[in-house]
TISEGU-386397 format. One record per residue: x, y, z of N, C-alpha, C, O in turn. Coordinates in pm, whole numbers, plus 50000, padded with zeros to 5 digits. Example, Ala and Ser with C-alpha at 12.3 -4.5 7.8 and 13.67 -1.06 7.14 Angstrom:
// residues 2
site n.xx:51319 | n.yy:49431 | n.zz:50780 | ca.xx:51230 | ca.yy:49550 | ca.zz:50780 | c.xx:51320 | c.yy:49670 | c.zz:50780 | o.xx:51424 | o.yy:49668 | o.zz:50846
site n.xx:51285 | n.yy:49775 | n.zz:50708 | ca.xx:51367 | ca.yy:49894 | ca.zz:50714 | c.xx:51290 | c.yy:50003 | c.zz:50787 | o.xx:51341 | o.yy:50114 | o.zz:50804
//
This chain:
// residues 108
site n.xx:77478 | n.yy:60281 | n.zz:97979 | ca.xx:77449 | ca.yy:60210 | ca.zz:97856 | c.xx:77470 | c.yy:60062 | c.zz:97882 | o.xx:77579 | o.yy:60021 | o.zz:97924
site n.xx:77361 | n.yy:59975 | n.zz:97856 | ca.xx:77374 | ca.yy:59841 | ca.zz:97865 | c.xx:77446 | c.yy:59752 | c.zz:97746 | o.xx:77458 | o.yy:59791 | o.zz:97630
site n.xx:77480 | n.yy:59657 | n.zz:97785 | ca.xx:77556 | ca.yy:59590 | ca.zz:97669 | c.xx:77500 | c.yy:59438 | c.zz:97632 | o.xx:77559 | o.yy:59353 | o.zz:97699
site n.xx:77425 | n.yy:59396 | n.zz:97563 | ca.xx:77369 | ca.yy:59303 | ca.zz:97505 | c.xx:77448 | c.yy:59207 | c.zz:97457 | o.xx:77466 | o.yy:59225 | o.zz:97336
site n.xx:77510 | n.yy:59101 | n.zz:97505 | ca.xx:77572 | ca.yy:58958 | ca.zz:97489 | c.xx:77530 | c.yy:58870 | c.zz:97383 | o.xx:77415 | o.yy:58828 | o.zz:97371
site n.xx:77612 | n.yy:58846 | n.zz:97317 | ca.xx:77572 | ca.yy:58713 | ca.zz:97241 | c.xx:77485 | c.yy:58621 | c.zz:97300 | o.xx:77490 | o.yy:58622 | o.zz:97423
site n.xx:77394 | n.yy:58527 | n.zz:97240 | ca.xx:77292 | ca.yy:58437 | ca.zz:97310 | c.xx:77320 | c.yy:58277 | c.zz:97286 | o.xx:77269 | o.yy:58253 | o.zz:97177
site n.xx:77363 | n.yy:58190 | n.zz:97325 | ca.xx:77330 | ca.yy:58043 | ca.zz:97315 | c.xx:77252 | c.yy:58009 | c.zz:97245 | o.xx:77183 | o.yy:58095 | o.zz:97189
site n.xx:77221 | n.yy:57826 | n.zz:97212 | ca.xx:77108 | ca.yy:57786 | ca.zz:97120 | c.xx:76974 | c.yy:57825 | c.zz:97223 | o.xx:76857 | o.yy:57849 | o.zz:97194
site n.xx:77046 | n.yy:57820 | n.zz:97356 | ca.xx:76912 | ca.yy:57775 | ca.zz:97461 | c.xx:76888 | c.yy:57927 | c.zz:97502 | o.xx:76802 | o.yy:57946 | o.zz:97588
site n.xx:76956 | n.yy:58039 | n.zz:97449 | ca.xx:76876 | ca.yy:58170 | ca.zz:97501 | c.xx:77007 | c.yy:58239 | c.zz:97621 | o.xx:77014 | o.yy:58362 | o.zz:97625
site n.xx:77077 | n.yy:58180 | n.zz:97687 | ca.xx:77203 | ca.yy:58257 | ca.zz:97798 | c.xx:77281 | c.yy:58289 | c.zz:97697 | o.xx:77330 | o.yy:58240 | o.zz:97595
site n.xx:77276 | n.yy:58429 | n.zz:97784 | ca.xx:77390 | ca.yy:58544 | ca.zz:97752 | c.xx:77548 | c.yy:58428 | c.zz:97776 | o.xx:77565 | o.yy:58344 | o.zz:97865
site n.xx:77639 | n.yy:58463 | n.zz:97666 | ca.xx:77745 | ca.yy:58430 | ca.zz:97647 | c.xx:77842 | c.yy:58552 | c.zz:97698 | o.xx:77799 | o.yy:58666 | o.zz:97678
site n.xx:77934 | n.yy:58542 | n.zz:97744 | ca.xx:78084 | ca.yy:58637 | ca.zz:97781 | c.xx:78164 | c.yy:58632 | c.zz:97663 | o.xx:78191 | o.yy:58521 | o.zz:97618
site n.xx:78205 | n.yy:58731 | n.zz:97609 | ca.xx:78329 | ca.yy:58709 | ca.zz:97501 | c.xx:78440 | c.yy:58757 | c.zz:97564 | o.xx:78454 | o.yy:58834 | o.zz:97660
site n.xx:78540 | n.yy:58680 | n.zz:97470 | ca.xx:78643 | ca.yy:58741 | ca.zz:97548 | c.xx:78755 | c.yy:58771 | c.zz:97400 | o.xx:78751 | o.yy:58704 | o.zz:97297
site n.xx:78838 | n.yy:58874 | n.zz:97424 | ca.xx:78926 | ca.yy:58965 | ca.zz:97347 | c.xx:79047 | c.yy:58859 | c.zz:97288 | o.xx:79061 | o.yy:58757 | o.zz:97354
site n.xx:79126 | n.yy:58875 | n.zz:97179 | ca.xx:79236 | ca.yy:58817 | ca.zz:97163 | c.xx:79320 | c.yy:58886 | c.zz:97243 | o.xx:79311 | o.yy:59005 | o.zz:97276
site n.xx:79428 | n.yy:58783 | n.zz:97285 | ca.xx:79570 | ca.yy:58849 | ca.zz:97396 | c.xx:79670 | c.yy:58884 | c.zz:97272 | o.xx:79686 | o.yy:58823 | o.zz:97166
site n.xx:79719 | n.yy:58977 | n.zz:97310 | ca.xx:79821 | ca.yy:59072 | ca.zz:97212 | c.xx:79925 | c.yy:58971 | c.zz:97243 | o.xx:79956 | o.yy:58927 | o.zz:97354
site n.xx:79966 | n.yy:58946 | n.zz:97144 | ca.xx:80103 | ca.yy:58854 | ca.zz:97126 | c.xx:80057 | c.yy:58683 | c.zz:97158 | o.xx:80144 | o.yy:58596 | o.zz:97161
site n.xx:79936 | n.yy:58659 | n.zz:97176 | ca.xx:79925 | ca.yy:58534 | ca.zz:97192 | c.xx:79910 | c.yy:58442 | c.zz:97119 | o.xx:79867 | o.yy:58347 | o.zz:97185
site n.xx:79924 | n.yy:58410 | n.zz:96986 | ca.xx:79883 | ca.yy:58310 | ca.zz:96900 | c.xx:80047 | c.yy:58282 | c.zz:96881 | o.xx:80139 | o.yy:58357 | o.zz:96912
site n.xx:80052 | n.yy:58124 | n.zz:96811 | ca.xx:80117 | ca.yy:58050 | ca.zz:96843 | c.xx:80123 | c.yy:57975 | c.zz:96703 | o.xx:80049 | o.yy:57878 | o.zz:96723
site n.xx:80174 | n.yy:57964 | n.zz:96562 | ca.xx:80143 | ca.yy:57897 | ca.zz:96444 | c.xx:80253 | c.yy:57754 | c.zz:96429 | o.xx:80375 | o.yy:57761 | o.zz:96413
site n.xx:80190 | n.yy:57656 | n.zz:96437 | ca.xx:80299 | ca.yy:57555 | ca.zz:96437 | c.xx:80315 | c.yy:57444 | c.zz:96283 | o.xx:80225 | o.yy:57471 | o.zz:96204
site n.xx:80360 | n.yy:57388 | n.zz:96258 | ca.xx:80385 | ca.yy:57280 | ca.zz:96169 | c.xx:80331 | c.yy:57157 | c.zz:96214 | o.xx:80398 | o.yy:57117 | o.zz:96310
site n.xx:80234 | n.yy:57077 | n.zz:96184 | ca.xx:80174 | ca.yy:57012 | ca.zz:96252 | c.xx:80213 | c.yy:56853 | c.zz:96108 | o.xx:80198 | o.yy:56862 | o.zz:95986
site n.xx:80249 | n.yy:56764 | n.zz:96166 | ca.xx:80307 | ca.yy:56662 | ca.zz:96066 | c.xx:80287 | c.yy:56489 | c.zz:96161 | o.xx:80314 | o.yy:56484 | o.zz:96281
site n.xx:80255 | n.yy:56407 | n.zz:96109 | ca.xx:80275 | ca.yy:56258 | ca.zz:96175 | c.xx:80332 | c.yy:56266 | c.zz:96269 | o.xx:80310 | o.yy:56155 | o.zz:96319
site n.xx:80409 | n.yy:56332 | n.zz:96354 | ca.xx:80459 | ca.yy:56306 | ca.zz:96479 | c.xx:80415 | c.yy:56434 | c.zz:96572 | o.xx:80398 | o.yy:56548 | o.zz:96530
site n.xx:80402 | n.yy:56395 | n.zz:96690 | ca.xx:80348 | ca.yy:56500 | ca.zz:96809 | c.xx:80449 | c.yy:56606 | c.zz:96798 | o.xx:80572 | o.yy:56596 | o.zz:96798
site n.xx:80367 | n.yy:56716 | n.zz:96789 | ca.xx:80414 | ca.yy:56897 | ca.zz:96798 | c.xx:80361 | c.yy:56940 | c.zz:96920 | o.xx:80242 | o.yy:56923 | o.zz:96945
site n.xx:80432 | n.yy:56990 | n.zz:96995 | ca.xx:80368 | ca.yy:57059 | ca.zz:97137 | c.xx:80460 | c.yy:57214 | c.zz:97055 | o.xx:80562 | o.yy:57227 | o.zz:96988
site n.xx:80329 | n.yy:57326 | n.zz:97121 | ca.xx:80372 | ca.yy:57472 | ca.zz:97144 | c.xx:80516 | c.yy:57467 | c.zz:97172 | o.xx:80542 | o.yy:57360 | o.zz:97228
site n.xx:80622 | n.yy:57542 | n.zz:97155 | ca.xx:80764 | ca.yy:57574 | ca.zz:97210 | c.xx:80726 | c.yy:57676 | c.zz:97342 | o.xx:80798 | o.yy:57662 | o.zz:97441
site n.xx:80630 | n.yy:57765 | n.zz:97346 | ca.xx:80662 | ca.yy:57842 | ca.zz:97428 | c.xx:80517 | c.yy:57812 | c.zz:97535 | o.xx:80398 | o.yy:57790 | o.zz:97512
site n.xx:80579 | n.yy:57823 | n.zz:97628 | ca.xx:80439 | ca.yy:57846 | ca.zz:97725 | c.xx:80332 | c.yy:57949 | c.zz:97693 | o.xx:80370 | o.yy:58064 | o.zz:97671
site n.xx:80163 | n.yy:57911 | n.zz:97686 | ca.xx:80101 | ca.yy:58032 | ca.zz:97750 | c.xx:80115 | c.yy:58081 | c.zz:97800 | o.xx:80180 | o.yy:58044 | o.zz:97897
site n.xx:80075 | n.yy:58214 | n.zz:97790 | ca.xx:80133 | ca.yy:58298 | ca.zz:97959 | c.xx:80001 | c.yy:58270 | c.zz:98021 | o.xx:79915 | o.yy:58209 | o.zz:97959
site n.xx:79983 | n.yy:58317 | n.zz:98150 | ca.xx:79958 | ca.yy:58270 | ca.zz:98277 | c.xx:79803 | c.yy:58353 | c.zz:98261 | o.xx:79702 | o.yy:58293 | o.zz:98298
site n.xx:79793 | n.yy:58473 | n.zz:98211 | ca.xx:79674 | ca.yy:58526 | ca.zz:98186 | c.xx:79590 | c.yy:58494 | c.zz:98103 | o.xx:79481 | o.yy:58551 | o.zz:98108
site n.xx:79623 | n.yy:58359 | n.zz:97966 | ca.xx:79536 | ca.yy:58342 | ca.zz:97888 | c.xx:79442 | c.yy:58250 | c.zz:97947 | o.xx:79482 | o.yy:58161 | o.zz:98023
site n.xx:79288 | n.yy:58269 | n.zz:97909 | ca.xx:79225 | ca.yy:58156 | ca.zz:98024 | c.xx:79197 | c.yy:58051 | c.zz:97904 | o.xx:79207 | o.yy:57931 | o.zz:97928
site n.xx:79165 | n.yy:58091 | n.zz:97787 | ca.xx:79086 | ca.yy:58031 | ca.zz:97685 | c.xx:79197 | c.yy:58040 | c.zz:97528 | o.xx:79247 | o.yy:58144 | o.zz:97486
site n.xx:79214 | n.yy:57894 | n.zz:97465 | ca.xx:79288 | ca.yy:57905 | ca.zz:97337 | c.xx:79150 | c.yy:57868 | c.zz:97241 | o.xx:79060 | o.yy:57787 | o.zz:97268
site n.xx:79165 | n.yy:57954 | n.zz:97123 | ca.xx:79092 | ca.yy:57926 | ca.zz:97018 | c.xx:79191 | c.yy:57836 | c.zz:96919 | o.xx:79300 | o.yy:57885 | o.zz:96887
site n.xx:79155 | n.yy:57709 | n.zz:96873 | ca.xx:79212 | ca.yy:57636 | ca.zz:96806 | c.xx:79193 | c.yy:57643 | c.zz:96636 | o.xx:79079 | o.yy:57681 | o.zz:96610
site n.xx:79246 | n.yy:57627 | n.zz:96555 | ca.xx:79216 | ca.yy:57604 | ca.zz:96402 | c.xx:79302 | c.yy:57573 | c.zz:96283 | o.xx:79368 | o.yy:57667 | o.zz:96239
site n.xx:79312 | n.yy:57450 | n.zz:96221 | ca.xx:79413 | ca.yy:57368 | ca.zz:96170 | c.xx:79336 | c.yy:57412 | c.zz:96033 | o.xx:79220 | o.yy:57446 | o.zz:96014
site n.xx:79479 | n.yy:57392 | n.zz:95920 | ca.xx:79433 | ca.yy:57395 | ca.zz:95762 | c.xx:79410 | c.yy:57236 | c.zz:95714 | o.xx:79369 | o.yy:57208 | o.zz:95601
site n.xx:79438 | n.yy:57148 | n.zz:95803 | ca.xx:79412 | ca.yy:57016 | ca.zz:95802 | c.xx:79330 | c.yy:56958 | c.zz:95873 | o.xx:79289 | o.yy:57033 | o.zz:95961
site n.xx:79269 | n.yy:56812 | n.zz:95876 | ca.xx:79267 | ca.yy:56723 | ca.zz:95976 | c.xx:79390 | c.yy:56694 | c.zz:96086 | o.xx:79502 | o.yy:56653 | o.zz:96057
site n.xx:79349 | n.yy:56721 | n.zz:96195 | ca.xx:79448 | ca.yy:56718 | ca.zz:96304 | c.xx:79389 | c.yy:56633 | c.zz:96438 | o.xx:79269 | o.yy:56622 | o.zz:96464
site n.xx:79535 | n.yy:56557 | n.zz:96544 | ca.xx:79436 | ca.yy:56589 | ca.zz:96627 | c.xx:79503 | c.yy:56670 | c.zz:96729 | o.xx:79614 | o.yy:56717 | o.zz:96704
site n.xx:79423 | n.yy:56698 | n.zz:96885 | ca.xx:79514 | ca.yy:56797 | ca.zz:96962 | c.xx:79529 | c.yy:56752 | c.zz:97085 | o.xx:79443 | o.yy:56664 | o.zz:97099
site n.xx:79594 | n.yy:56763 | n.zz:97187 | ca.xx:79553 | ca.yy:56754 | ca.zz:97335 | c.xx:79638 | c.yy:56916 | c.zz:97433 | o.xx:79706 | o.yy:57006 | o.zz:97385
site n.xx:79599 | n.yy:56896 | n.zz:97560 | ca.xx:79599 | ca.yy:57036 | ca.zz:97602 | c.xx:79672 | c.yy:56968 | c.zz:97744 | o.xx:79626 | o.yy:56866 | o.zz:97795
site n.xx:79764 | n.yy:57024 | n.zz:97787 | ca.xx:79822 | ca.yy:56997 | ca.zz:97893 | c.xx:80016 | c.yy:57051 | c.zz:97940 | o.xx:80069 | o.yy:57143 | o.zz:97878
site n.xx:80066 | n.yy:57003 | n.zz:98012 | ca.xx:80191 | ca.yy:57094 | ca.zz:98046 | c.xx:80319 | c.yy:57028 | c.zz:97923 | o.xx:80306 | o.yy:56965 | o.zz:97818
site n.xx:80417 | n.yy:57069 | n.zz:97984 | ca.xx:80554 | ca.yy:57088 | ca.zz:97881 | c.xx:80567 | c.yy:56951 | c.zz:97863 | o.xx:80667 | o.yy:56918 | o.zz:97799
site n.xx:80520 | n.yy:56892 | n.zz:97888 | ca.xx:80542 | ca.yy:56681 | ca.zz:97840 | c.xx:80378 | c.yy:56634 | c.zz:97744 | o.xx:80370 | o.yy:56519 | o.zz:97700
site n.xx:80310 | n.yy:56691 | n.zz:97731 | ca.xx:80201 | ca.yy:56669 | ca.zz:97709 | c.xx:80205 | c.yy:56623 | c.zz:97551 | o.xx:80261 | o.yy:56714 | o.zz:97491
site n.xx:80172 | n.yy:56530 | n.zz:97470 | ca.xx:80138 | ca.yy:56510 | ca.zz:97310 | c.xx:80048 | c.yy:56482 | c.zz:97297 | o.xx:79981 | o.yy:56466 | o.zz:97399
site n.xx:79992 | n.yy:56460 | n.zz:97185 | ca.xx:79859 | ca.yy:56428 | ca.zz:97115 | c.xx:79883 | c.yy:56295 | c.zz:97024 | o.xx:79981 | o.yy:56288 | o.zz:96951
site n.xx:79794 | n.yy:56198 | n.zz:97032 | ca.xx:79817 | ca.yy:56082 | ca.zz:97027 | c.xx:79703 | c.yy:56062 | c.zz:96864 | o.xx:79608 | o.yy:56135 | o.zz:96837
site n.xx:79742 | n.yy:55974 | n.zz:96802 | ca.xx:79674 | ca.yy:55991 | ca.zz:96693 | c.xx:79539 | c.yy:55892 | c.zz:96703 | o.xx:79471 | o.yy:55875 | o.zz:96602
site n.xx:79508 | n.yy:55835 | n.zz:96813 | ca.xx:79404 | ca.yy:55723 | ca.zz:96811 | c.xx:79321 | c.yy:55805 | c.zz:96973 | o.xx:79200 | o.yy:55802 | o.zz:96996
site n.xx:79391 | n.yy:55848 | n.zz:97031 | ca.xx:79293 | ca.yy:55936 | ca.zz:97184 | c.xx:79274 | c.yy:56029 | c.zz:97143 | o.xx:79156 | o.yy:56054 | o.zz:97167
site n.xx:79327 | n.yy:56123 | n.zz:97079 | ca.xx:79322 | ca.yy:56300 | ca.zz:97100 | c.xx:79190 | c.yy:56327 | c.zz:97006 | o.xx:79138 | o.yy:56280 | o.zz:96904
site n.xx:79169 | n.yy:56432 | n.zz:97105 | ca.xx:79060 | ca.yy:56524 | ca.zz:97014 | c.xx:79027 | c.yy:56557 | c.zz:96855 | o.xx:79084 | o.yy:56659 | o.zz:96817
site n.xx:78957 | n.yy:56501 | n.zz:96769 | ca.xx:78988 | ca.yy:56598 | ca.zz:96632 | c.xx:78967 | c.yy:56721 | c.zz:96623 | o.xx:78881 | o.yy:56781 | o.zz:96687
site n.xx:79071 | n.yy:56786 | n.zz:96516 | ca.xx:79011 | ca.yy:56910 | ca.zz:96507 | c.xx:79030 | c.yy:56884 | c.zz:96378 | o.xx:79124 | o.yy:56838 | o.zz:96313
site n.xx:78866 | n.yy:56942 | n.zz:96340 | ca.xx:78824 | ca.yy:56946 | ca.zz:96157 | c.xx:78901 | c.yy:57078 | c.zz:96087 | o.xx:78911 | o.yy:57184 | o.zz:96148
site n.xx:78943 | n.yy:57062 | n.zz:95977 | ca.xx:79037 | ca.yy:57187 | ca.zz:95921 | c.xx:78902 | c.yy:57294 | c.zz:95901 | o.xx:78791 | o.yy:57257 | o.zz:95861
site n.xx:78943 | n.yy:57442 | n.zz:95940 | ca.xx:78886 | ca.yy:57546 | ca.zz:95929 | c.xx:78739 | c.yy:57538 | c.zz:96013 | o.xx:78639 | o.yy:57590 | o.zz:95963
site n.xx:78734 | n.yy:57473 | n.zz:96136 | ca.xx:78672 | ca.yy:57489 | ca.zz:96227 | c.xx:78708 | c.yy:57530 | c.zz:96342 | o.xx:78727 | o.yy:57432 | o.zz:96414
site n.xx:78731 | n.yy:57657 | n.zz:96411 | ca.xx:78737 | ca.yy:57745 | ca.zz:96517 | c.xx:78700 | c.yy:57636 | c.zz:96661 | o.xx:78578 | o.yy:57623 | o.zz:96676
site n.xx:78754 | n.yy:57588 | n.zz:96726 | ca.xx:78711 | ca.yy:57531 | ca.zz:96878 | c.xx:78828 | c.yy:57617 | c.zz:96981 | o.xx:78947 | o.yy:57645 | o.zz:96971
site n.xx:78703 | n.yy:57644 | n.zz:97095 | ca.xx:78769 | ca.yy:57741 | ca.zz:97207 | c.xx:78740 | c.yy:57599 | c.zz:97302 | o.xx:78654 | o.yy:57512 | o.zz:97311
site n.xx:78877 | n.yy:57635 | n.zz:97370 | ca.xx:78903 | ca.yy:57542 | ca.zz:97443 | c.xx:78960 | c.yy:57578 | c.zz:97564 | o.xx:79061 | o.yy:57648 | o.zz:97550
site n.xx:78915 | n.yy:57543 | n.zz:97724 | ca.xx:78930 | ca.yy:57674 | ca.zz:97796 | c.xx:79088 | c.yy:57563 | c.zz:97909 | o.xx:79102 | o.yy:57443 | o.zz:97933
site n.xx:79143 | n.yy:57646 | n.zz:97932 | ca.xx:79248 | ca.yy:57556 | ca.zz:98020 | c.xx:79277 | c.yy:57552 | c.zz:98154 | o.xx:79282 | o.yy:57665 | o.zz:98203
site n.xx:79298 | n.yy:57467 | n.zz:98228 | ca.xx:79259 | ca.yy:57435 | ca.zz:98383 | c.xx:79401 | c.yy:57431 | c.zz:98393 | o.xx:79489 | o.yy:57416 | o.zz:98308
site n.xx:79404 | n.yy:57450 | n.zz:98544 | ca.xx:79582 | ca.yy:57454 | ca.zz:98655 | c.xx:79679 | c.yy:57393 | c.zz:98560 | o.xx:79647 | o.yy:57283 | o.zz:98515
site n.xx:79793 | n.yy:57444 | n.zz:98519 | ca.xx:79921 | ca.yy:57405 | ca.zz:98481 | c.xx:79924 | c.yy:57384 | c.zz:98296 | o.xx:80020 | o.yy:57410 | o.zz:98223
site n.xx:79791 | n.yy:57332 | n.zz:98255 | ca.xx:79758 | ca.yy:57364 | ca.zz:98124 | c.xx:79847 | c.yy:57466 | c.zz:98031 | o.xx:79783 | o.yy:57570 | o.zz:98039
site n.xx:79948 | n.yy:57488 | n.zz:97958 | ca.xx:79975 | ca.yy:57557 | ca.zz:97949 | c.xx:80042 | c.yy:57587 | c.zz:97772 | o.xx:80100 | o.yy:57670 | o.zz:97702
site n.xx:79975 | n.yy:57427 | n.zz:97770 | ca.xx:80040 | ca.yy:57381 | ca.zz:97603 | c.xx:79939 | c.yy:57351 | c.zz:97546 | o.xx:79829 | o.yy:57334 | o.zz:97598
site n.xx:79964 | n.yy:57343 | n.zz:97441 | ca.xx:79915 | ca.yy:57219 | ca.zz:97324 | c.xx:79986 | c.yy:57148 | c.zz:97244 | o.xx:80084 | o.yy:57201 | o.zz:97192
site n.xx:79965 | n.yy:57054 | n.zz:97224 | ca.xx:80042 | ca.yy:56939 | ca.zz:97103 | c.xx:79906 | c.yy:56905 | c.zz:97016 | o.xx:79792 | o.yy:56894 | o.zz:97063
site n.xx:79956 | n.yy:56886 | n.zz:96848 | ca.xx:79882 | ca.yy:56864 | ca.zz:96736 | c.xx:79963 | c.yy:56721 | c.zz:96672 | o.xx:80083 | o.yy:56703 | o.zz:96690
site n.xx:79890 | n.yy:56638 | n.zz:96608 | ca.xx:79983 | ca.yy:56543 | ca.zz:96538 | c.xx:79829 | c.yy:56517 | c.zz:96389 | o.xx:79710 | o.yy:56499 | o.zz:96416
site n.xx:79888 | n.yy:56526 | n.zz:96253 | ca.xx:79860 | ca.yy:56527 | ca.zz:96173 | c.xx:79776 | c.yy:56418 | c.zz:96142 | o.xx:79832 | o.yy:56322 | o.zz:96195
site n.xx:79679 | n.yy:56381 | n.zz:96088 | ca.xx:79579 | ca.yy:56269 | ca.zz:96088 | c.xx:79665 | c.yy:56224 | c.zz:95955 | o.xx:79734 | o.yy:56131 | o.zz:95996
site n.xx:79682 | n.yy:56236 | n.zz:95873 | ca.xx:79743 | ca.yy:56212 | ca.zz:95751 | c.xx:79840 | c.yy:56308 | c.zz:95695 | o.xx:79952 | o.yy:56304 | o.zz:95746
site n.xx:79824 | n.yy:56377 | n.zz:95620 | ca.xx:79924 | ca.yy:56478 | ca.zz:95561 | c.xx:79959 | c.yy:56611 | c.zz:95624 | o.xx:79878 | o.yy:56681 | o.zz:95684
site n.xx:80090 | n.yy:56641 | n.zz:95603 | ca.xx:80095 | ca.yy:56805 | ca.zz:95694 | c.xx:80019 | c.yy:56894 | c.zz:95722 | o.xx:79949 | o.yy:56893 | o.zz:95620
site n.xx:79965 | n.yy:57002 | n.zz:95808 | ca.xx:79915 | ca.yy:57074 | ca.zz:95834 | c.xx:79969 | c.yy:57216 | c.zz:95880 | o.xx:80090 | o.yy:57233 | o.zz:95886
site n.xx:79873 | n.yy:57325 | n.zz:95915 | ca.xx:79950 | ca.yy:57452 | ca.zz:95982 | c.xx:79823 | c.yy:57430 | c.zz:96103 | o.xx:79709 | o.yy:57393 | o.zz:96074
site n.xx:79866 | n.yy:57458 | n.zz:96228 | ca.xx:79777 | ca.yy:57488 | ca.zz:96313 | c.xx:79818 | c.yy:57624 | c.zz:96382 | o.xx:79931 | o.yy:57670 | o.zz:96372
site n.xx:79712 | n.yy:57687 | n.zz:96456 | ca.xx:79739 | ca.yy:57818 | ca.zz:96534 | c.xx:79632 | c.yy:57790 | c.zz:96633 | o.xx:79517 | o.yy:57746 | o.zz:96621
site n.xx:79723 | n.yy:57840 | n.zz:96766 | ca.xx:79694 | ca.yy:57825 | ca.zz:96871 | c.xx:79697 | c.yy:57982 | c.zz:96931 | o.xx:79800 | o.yy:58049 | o.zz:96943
site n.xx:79526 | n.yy:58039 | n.zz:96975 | ca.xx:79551 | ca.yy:58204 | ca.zz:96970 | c.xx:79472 | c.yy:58202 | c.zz:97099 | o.xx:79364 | o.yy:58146 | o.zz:97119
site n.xx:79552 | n.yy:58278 | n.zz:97189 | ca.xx:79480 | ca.yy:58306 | ca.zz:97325 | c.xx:79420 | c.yy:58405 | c.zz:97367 | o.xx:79454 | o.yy:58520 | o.zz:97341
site n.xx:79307 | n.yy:58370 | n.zz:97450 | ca.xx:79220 | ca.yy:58470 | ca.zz:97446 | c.xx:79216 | c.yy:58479 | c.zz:97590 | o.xx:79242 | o.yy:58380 | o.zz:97659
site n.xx:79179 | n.yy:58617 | n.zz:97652 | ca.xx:79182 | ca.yy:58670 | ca.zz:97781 | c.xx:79067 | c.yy:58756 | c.zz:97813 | o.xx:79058 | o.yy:58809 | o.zz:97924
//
């Protein structure tokens, strides 16, 4: 039995990949840089991101923050997969304006 992939705008088959059991991560996200407390584990390749606020984020090891004028936005209740390279193993969020909840859920 063949298995038919999700498709791109441009027509390629897409790979999905599963949520990791125990991997999401819900933080308090406020005016000052929040990094994850706990490491990814080592098998997640890909975090799906999604804030109840304006946020922004950056992705990198146990020193890593998110800066409120460089980092990435993330629009509240928009889903971005974000895939992570050697040592990657965090994220930090810092609030564009008012508090937020973010979750950080890994996928394998």
């Amino acid at each position: 039995m063949s298995l038919l992939l999700p498709v791109d705008d441009n027509g390629h088959p897409m790979q999905v990949l599963g949520f990791a059991s125990g991997g999401t991560q819900k933080l308090t996200v406020s005016t000052s840089s929040t990094r994850t407390p706990v490491p990814l584990p080592d098998h997640i390749q890909v975090v799906t991101l999604i804030a109840t606020g304006p946020c922004r984020f950056a992705v990198g090891n146990e020193t890593v923050g998110a800066d409120q004028n460089a980092s990435a936005l993330l629009y509240p209740g928009i889903y971005v997969d974000v895939p992570l390279r050697r040592g990657e193993r965090h994220v930090a969020f810092i609030a564009e304006a008012e508090d937020c909840v973010a979750y950080v859920i890994g996928r394998n």
